[in-house]
C-alpha positions in Angstrom: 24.3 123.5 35.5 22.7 125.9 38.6 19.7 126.3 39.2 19.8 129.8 37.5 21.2 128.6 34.1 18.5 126.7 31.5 19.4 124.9 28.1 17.8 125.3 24.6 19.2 124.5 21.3 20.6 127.1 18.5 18.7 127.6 15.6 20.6 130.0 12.9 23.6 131.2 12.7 25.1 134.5 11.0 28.8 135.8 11.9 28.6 136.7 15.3 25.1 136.9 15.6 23.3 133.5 16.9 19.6 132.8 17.1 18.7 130.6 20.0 15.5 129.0 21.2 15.7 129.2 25.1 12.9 129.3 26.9 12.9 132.3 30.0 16.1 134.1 28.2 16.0 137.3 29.3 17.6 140.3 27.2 20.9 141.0 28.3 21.7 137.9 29.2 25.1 136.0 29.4 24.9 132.6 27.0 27.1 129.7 26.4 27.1 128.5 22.4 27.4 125.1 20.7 29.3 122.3 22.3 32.9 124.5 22.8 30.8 127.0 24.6 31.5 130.4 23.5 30.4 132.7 25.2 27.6 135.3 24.0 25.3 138.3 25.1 20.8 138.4 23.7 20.7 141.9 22.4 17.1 140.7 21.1 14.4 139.3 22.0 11.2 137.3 20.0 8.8 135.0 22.1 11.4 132.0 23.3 13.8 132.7 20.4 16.5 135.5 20.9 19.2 136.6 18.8 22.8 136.6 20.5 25.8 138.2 19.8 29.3 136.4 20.5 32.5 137.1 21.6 34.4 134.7 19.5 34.3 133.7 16.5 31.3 131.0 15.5 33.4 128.5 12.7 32.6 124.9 13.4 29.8 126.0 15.3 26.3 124.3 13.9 22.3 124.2 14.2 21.2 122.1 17.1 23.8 122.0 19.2 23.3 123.2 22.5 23.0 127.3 24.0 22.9 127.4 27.7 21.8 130.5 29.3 23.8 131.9 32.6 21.5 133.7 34.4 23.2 136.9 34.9 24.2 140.0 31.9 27.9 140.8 30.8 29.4 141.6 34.2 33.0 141.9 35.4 34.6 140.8 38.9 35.2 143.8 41.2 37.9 142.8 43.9 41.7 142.6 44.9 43.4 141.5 42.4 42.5 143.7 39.4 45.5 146.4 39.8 48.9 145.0 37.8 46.5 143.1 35.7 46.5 142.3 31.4 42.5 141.5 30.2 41.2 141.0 27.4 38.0 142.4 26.0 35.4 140.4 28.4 37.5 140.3 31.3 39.3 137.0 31.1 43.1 137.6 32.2 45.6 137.2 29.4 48.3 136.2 31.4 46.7 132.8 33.0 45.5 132.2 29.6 48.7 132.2 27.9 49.5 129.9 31.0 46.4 127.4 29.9 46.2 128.1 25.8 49.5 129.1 24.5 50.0 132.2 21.9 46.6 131.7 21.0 43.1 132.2 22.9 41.0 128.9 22.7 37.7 129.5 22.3 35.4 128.7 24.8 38.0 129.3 27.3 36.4 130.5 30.7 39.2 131.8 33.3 38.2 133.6 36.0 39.2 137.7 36.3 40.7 136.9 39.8 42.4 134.6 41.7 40.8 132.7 43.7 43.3 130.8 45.6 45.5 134.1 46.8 45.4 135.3 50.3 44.7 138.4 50.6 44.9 140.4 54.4 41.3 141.6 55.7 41.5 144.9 57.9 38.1 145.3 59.2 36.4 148.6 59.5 36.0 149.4 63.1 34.2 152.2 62.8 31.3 149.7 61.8 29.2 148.4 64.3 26.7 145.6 64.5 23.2 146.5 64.2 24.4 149.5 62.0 22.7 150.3 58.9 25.0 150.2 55.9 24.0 151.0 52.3 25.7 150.4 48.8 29.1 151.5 48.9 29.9 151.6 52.5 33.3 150.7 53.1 33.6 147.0 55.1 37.3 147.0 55.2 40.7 147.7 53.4 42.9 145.1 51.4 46.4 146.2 50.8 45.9 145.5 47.2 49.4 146.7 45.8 52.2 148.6 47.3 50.3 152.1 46.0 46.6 150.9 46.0 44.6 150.6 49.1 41.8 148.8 48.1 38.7 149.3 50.0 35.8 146.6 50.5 32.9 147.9 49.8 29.1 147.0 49.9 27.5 146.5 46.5 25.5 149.3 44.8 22.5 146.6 45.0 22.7 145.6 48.3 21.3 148.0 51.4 20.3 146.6 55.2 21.2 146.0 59.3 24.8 144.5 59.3 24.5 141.1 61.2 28.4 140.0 61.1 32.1 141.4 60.4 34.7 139.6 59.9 37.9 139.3 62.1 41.4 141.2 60.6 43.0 138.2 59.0 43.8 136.2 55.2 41.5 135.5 53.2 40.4 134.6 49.9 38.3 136.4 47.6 35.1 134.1 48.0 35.5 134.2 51.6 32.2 135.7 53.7 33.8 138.7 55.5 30.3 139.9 56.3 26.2 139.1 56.6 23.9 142.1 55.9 20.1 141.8 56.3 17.7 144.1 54.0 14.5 145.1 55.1 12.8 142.2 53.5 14.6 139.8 55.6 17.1 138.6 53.2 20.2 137.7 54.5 23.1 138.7 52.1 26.6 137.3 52.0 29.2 139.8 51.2 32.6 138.1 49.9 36.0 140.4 49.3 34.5 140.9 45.3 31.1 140.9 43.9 29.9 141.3 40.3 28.9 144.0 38.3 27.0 144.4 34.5 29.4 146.5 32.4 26.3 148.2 30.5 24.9 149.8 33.2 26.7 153.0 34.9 27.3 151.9 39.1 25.4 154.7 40.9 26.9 157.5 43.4 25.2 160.1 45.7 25.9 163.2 43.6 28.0 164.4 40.2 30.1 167.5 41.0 32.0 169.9 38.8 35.6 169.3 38.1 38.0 171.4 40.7 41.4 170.8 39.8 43.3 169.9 36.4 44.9 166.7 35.2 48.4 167.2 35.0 50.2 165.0 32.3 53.6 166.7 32.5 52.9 167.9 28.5 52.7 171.0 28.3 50.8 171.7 25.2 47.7 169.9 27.5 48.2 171.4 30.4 49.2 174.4 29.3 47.1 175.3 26.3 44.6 173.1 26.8 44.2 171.7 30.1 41.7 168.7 31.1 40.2 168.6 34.2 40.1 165.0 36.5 36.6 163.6 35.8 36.5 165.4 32.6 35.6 164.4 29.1 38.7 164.2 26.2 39.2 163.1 23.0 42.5 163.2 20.7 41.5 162.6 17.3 44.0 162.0 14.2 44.9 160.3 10.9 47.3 157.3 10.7 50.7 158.2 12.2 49.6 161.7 13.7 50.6 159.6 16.9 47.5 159.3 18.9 48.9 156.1 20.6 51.9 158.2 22.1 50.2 160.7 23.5 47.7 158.4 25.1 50.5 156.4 26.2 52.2 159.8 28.0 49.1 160.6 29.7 48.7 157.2 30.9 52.4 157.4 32.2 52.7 160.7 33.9 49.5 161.9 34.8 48.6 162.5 38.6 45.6 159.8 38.8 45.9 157.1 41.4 44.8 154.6 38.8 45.3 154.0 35.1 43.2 151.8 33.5 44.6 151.8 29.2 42.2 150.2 27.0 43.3 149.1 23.4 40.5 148.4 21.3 41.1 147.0 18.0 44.3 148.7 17.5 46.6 146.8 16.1 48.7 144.1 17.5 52.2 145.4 17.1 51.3 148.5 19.1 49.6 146.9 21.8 52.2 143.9 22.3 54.5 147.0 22.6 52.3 148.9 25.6 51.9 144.9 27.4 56.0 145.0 27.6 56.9 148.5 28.3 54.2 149.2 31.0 55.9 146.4 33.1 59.2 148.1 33.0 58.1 151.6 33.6 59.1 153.4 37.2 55.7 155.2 38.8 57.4 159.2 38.8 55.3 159.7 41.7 56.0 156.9 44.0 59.7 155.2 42.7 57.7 152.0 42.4 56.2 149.7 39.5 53.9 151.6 37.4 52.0 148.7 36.7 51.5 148.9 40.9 48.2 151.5 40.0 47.6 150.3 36.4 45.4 147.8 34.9 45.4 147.2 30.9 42.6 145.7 28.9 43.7 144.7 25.2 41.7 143.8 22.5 43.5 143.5 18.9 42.2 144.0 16.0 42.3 140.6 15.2 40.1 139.5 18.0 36.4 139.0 17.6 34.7 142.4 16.6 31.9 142.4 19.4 34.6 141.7 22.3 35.6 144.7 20.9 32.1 146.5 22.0 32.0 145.1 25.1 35.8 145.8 25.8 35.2 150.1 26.7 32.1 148.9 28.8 34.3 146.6 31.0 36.8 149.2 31.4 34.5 151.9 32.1 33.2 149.7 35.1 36.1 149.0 36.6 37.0 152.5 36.5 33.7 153.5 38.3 34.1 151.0 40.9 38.2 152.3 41.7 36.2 156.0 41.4 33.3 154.8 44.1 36.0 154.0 46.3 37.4 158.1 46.4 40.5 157.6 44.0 41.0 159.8 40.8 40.8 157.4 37.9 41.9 158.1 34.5 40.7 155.7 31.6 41.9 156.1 28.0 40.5 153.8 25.2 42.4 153.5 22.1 40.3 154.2 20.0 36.5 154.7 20.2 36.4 154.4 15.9 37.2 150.9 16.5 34.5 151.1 18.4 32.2 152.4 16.5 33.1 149.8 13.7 32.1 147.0 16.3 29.0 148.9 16.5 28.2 148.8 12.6 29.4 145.7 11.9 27.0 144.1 14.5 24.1 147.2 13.2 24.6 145.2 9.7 24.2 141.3 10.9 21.1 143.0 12.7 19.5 144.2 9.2 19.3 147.3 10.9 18.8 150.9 8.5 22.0 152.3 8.0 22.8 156.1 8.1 26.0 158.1 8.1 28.3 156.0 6.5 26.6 152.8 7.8 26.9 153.8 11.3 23.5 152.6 13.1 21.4 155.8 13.9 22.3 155.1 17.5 25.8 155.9 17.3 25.4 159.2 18.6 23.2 158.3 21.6 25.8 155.1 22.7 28.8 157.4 22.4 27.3 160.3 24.8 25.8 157.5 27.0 29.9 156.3 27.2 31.3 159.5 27.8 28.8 160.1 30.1 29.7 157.9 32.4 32.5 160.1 33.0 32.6 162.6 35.9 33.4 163.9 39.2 31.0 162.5 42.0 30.6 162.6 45.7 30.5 158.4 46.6 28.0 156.9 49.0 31.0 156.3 51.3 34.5 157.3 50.3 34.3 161.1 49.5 35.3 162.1 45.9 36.1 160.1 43.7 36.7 161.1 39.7 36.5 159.4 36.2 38.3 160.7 33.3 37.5 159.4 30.1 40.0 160.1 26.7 39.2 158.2 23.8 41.0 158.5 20.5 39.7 159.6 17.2 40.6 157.4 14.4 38.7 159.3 11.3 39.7 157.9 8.0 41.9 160.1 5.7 41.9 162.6 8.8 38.6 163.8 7.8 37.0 165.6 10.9 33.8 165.8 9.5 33.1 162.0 9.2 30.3 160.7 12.3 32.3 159.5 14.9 34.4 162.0 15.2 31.5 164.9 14.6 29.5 163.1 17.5 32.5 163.0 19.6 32.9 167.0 19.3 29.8 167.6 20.3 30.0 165.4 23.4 32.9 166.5 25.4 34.7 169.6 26.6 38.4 169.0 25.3 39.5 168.7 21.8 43.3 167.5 21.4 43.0 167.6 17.4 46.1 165.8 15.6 47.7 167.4 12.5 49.2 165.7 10.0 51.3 168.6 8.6 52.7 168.4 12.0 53.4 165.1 12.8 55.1 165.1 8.7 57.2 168.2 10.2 58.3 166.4 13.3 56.5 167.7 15.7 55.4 166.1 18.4 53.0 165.8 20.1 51.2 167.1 16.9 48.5 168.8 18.5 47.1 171.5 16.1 46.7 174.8 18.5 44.4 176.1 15.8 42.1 172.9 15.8 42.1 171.6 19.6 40.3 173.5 22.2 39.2 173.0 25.8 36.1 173.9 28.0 37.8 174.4 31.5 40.5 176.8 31.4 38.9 179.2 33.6 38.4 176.4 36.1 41.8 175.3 35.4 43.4 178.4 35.5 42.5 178.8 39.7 44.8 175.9 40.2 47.3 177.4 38.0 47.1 181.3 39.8 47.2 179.3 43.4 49.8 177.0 42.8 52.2 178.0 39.9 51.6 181.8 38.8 49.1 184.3 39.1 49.9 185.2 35.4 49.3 181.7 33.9 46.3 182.5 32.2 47.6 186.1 30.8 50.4 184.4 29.4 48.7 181.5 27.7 46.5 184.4 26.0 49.2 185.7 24.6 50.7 182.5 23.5 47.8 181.9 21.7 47.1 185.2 20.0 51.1 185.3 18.8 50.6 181.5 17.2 46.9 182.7 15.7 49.0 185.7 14.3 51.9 183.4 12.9 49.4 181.4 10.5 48.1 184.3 9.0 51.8 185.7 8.6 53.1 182.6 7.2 50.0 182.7 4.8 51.5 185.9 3.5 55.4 184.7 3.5 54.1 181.6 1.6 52.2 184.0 -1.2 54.8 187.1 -1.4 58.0 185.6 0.5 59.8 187.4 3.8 60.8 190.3 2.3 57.2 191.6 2.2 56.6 191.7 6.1 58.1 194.5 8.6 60.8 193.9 10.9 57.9 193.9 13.4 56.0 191.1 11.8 59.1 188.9 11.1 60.1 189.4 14.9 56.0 188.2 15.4 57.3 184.7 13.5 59.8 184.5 15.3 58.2 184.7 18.7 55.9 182.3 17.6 58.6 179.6 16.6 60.4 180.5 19.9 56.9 179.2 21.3 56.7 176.0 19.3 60.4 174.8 19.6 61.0 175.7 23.4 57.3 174.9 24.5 54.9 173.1 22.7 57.8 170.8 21.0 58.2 167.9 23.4 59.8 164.2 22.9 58.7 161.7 24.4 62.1 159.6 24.2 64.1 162.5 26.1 64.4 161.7 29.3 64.5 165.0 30.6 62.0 166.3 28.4 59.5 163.2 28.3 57.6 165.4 31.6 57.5 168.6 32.7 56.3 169.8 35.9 53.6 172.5 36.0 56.2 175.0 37.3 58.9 174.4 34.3 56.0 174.3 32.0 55.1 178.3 33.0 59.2 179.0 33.2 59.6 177.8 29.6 56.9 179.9 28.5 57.4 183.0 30.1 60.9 182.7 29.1 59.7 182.9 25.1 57.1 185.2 25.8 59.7 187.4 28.0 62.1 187.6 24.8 59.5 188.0 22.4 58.4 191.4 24.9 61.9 192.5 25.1 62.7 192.1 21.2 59.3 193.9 20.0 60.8 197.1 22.4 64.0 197.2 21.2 62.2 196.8 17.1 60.2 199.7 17.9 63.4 201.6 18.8 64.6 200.9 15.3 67.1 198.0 16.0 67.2 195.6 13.1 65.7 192.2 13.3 68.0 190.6 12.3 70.5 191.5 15.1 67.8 189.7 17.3 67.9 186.8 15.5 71.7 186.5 15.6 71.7 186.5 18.9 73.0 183.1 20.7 70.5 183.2 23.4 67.6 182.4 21.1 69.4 179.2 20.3 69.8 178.0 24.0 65.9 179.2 24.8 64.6 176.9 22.4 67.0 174.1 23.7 66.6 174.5 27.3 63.4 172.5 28.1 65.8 169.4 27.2 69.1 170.6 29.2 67.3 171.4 32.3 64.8 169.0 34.2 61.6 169.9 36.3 63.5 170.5 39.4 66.0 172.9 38.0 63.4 175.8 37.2 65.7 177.8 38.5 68.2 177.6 35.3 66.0 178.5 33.4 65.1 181.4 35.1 68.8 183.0 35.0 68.7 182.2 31.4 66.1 184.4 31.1 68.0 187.2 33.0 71.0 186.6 31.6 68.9 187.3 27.4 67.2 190.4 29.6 70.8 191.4 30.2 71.8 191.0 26.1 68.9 192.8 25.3 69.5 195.3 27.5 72.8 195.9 26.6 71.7 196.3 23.0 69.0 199.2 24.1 71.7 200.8 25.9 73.9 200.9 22.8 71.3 201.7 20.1 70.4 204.5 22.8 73.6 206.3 23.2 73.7 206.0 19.5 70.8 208.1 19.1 71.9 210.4 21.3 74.8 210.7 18.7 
């Protein structure tokens, strides 16, 4: 035992929720449980008795055995090492375990987050000097962490002073001193290659800035329609088999962050066991190497203990803050935030605490703005920018938008990727409901688009949007009266809209040429519907029949081009489009002379 950890005994037990008598506890703090020692966090406080809540399960566990307090809050190890890494919900790696326990976790199993015997290679700063004033953040040195991650040493958010002593270039472990700062009270600190951070409280930066340029996930009914900037705030809500997991999974594969960080939190096991074996195999699109090169994973089933399950979004959120702090784009996504939410009742109702929307505690609101808000684009202390994205999935029950977590979760960020069943039982995918979903930064989004793509981007995704707003209230008609009611204008409307849902926003996943689509082939595509859906309403307003449009055999190979043309061949889908431009021309032509006739 150190000096810093004391010893009581437990008094009561209730789930996950242990009371202790301990004398000097402090709230927050990190506690070892009965003679296994699980491992525990107070979340209350009375005199010298505190009420703890665990993160495994409490059976066998009995009054008077022994608690142990630690001396420090839930906090995670920040160093080389992390990248390429499977954790669990408190930051114990999966793979050693496996190597220690087998299939299953024993409890009061303590493995460290990183290797401590592994050499890593030190490159000192030499911009640094000695005497030089450093404060939280500046960067000591770089690690070659990975192939594709530079990983940069940096001073600790709590830690400011003179710097006494720098380590050489060379190996070393992570516990190694690689430098000595002084503060202003004298104290002489000694930096290692990691240090430790609490997961509940937000590591701090110079300044938040707005979002400049969008996060491009190579789907195009997100970065088209509705586009999310990097450090922005999403959420893709949906009932069971909308396929929530799938687009999460895409985004986590082809967006343009430098690091991934893919949180599963109380899904269940089958899907995560099946993101732990693919993720390995997957090729970076960006880079030709490993994807797992720039990706950590933290997986939490739903059979593991409920308030790991809390504690699971904090501990990714901080390791995606400390990647951010050192200037890399970071995009986190935690599947799903209504597990959550359910670790946050379930632990509410142990408490005795009141109840209100559907049990929720009356703090569920507050904790998940305080999550998302940690979230952002900010200047570091040290490294320039450095982003957060945060995209949580919605689980609501019965695919009921209305219920609290995901009503709060509306309120609190700025993109809506809404899930529709009707789709998902149609087949498409992803089935995000253009009517539903909407996003806060297309203006910002659409300077990236008019600088590097086209000017018209944003024109044309207005009009995309208008046609699909007009289809539903067409097919509301067609469904009442049937086809024969509408005008050969409004049944060429319909059909520009499907020409926009089966060539764009249709997209599988298992194609390999259509699993990702490059800004530029996302615009070709749908200018190419939109082009023929122009060209068709002229020639209908000349009196040509619709149906002599609809015959044509162009249509067919617009809606299958996005899957017989990959992102570099833009071009073919460009003479497509003048070679339907040609058809239809050749059809005004003839109708012309005709009426000439």
């Amino acid at each position: 035992m150190t000096d810093s950890q004391r010893s009581g005994i437990v008094r009561d037990i209730n789930g996950p929720i242990v009371t202790i008598d301990l004398p000097g506890i402090r709230s927050g703090e990190q506690v070892r449980i009965g003679e296994i020692g699980l491992v525990g966090e107070v979340i209350s406080l009375s005199g010298r008795e505190a009420r703890v809540q665990t993160y495994e399960t409490t059976e066998g566990v009995r009054p008077g055995e022994p608690a142990t307090g630690l001396g420090w809050p839930l906090s995670v190890e920040l160093g080389p090492g992390l990248m390429g890494g499977i954790f669990d919900g408190v930051q114990r790696p999966l793979e050693k375990i496996a190597l220690e326990s087998g299939d299953y976790i024993r409890r009061g199993l303590a493995v460290p987050a990183l290797d401590r015997a592994r050499q890593w290679e030190f490159e000192p700063n030499t911009a640094l000097e000695l005497g030089r004033e450093l404060g939280p953040g500046s960067v000591l040195g770089t690690v070659q962490e990975t192939e594709t991650v530079l990983h940069k040493i940096l001073v600790p958010p709590n830690v400011q002073g003179e710097l006494e002593e720098l380590a050489p270039a060379g190996d070393y472990d992570i516990e190694s001193t690689i430098a000595h700062i002084r503060d202003e009270r004298g104290h002489r600190h000694r930096l290692g290659l990691y240090h430790r951070w609490p997961v509940r409280k937000p590591r701090p930066y110079r300044r938040r800035d707005d979002g400049i340029s969008p996060l491009i996930t190579g789907q195009r009914v997100i970065d088209t329609f509705f586009p999310q900037l990097k450090g922005g705030k999403g959420a893709v809500p949906g009932p069971f088999g909308a396929g929530k997991t799938v687009v999460q999974q895409q985004i986590a594969r082809w967006s343009n962050a430098d690091i991934v960080i893919y949180v599963g939190c109380g899904e269940r096991g089958n899907e995560l066991v099946d993101v732990l074996e693919s993720f390995p195999k997957l090729e970076d699109p960006y880079s030709g190497r490993k994807l797992m090169e720039r990706t950590l994973l933290v997986a939490n089933t739903s059979n593991m203990p409920v308030v790991a399950r809390e504690a699971s979004i904090y501990v990714g959120l901080t390791m995606a803050e400390y990647y951010r702090d050192m200037g890399y784009d970071v995009v986190m996504l935690a599947d799903s935030t209504s597990r959550w939410a359910e670790a946050l009742r379930e632990v509410s109702g142990r408490l005795g605490q009141m109840p209100v929307e559907e049990g929720y505690p009356a703090y569920l609101a507050s904790r998940l703005a305080a999550v998302y808000e940690r979230a952002g684009r900010v200047e570091t202390f040290d490294a320039g920018a450095g982003s957060v994205t945060l995209i949580g999935a919605v689980s609501p029950p019965g695919g009921d938008f209305s219920e609290p977590v995901t009503s709060h979760t509306k309120d609190i960020i700025e993109t809506f990727w809404a899930l529709s069943k009707e789709l998902a039982d149609a087949r498409h995918y992803p089935s995000i409901d253009w009517v539903t979903s909407f996003s806060g930064h297309v203006h910002t989004a659409a300077e990236w688009w008019h600088k590097e793509v086209d000017r018209h981007w944003e024109q044309r995704r207005t009009q995309a949007l208008a046609l699909l707003a007009r289809d539903a209230e067409l097919s509301r008609i067609v469904n009442l009266v049937g086809p024969e009611a509408l005008s050969d204008a409004q049944r060429w409307q319909l059909e520009g809209a499907s020409l926009v849902k089966e060539g764009v926003l249709q997209q599988s996943a298992l194609d390999d040429v259509d699993t990702f689509c490059s800004p530029q082939k996302q615009f070709a595509l749908l200018d190419l519907a939109l082009s023929i859906y122009d060209k068709g309403m002229e020639l209908i307003e000349l009196g040509v029949p619709v149906n002599e449009l609809q015959g044509l055999p162009q249509l067919a190979k617009a809606r299958r081009c996005k899957s017989m043309y990959n992102s570099d061949q833009v071009g073919n889908i460009r003479a497509l489009a003048s070679e339907i431009e040609k058809a239809f021309e050749a059809i005004r032509l003839e109708y012309a002379k005709q009426r000439v006739a």
